[in-house]
N, C-alpha and C positions, 0 to 999 in steps of 0.2 A: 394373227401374228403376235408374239409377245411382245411387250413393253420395255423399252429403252430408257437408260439412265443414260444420259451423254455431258461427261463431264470434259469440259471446256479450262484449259486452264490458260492465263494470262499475266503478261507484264509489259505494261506501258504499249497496248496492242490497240491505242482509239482508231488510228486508221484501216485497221484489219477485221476486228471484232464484229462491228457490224455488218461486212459484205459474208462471214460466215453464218451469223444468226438469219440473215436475209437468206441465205442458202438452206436455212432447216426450217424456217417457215413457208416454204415454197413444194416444203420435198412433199411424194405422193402419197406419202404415210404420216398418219400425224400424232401415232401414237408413243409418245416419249416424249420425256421432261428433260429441261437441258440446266447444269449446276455450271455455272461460270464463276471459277476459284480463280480471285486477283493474289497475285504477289505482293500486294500492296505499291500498286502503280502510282508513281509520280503524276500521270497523266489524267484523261479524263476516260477512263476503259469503262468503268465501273459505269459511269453518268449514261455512256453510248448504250453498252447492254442495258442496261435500265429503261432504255427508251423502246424496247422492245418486246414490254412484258404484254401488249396488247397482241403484235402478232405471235409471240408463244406464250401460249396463257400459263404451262408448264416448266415458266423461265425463273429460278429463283439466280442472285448476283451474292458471292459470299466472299468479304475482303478478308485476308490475312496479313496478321500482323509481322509475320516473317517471311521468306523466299525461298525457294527452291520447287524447282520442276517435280523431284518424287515427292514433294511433303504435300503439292499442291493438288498430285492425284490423288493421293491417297483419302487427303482430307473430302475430294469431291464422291468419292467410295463413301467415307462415311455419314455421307448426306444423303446417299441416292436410295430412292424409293423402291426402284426395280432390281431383279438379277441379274438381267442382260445388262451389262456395262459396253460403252465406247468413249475410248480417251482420244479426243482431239486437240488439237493446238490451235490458237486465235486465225493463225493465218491460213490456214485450211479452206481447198474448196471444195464443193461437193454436187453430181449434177442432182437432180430433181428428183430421181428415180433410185439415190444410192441407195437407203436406208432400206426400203422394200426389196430390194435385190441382195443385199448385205442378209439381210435376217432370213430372206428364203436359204440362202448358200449354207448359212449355222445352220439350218436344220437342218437342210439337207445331209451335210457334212458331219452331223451331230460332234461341231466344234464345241469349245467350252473358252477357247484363246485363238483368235486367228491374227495374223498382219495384214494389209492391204500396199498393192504395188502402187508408186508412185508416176503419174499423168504429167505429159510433158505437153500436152493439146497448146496450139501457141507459142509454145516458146519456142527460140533460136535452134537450127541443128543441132550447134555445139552442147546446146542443153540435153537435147533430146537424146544424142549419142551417149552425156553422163547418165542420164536418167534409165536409159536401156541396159546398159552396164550394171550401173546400181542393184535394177531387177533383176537382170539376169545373176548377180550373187544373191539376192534373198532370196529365189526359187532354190539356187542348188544348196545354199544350206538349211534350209528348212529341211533337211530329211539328217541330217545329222550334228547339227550347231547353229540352233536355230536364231537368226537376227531378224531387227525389224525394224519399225521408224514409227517412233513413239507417238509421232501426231496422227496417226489412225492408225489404234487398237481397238479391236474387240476384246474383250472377259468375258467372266462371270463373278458374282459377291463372290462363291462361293472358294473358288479358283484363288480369287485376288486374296481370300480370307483365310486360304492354308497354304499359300508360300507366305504369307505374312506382308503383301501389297511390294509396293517398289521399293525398292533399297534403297533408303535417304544420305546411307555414306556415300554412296556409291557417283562419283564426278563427272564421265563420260560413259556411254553403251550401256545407261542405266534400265532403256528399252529393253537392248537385248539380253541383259543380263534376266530382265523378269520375262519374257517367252522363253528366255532359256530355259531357267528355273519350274515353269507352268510345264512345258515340255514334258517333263520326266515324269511328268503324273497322268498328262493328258496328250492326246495326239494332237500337235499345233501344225497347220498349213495357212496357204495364202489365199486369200479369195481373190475371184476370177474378175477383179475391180480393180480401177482406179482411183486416187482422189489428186486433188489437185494442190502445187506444194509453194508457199513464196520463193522465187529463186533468186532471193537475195543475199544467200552465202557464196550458190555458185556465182553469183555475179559479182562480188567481191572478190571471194576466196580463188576465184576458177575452177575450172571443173577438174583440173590435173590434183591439183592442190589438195582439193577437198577429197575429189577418190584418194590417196594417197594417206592423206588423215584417218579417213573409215577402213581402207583395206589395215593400215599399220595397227590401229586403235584395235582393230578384231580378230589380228593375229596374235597382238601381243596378250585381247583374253585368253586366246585358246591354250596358249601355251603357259602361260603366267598365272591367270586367275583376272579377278575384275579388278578394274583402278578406282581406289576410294583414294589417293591424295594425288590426282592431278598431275599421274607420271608425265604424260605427253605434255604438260605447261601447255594444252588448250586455252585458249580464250576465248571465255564465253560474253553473247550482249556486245561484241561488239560492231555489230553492221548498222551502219547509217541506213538513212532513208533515200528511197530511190527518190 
């Protein structure tokens, strides 16, 4: 199977980072290096990953001295060793068996950009019914407007290196603005996976609320174009801790 770059991006995530990195030294393929790109965290992220370069010997920890979610992929893109890219988020879970099931599905698929659907395993009805929803929009526009959830992508260098990586103007549906983008070059679909997602937006924001947010936010790209200065007054970073 080929070789994964999985870049990890992070801010102020000590409580989360390590039940992900626990998650990919577990998994049943051990072949891929993991880039953990901090935003330059207040907190102790960097110290927790660090404490794990024994179980991924493939683990390097790289702070940044400024923020943002696309500046943070992109930079973990220019650190990665391999072709095969996967852009995850700290809070991310994953079972044991993703990775080898994941990279069977790209070949098969001879993908170059896929999304994966998001796992509501545990959580509340009320979750499980937004999360089913959610899905059931990423499948049907995956064949003509394609969207996706930034904390587990697949790439490739190659891919990520002739749309010119994530759009760093870019405020909200910075994800789906780059499948979209990958798209028109390459045939992008979903793989036949789960991963597992912190539901601490829906659990704030609620589940009406936040669909509401994403269906509004991805109407107004279809018809508008993408939002680089914060039309919807989003706010980001702000959910406490459970």
């Amino acid at each position: 199977m080929e070789k994964l770059s999985i870049v990890v991006i992070t801010l102020n995530e000590e409580k989360r980072i390590g039940r992900l990195l626990e998650n990919l030294s577990n998994q049943t393929i051990q072949n891929f290096e993991v880039i953990v790109v901090d935003s330059n965290s207040d907190d102790a992220t960097c110290e927790v990953a660090q404490a794990y370069q024994n179980a991924l010997p493939g683990l390097t920890v790289h702070k940044m001295a400024a923020r943002g979610t696309s500046l943070g992929r992109n930079t973990g893109v220019s650190l990665a060793q391999y072709e095969r890219i996967l852009f995850l988020d700290a809070d991310v879970q994953l079972d044991e068996d993703f990775l080898r099931q994941a990279t069977k599905q790209l070949a098969e698929k001879k993908l170059e950009v896929a999304g994966v659907y998001m796992g509501a395993q545990g959580l509340p009805l009320v979750h499980k019914l937004g999360y089913g929803l959610f899905n059931a929009g990423l499948f049907a526009t995956q064949f003509f407007f394609p969207t996706a959830v930034g904390a587990c992508i697949f790439s490739t260098k190659r891919a990520h290196q002739e749309i010119g990586g994530f759009d760093e103007e870019i405020v909200l549906c910075e994800d789906c603005d780059y499948v979209k983008r990958a798209s028109q070059t390459w045939r992008f679909r979903f793989l036949n996976l789960t991963f597992g997602f912190d539901p601490r937006r829906l659990d704030q924001d609620g589940v009406f609320k936040m669909g509401c947010t994403y269906l509004s936010a991805n109407v107004r790209r279809f018809w508008s174009g993408e939002m680089r200065k914060n039309e919807m007054n989003y706010q980001f970073g702000h959910y406490k801790e459970q």
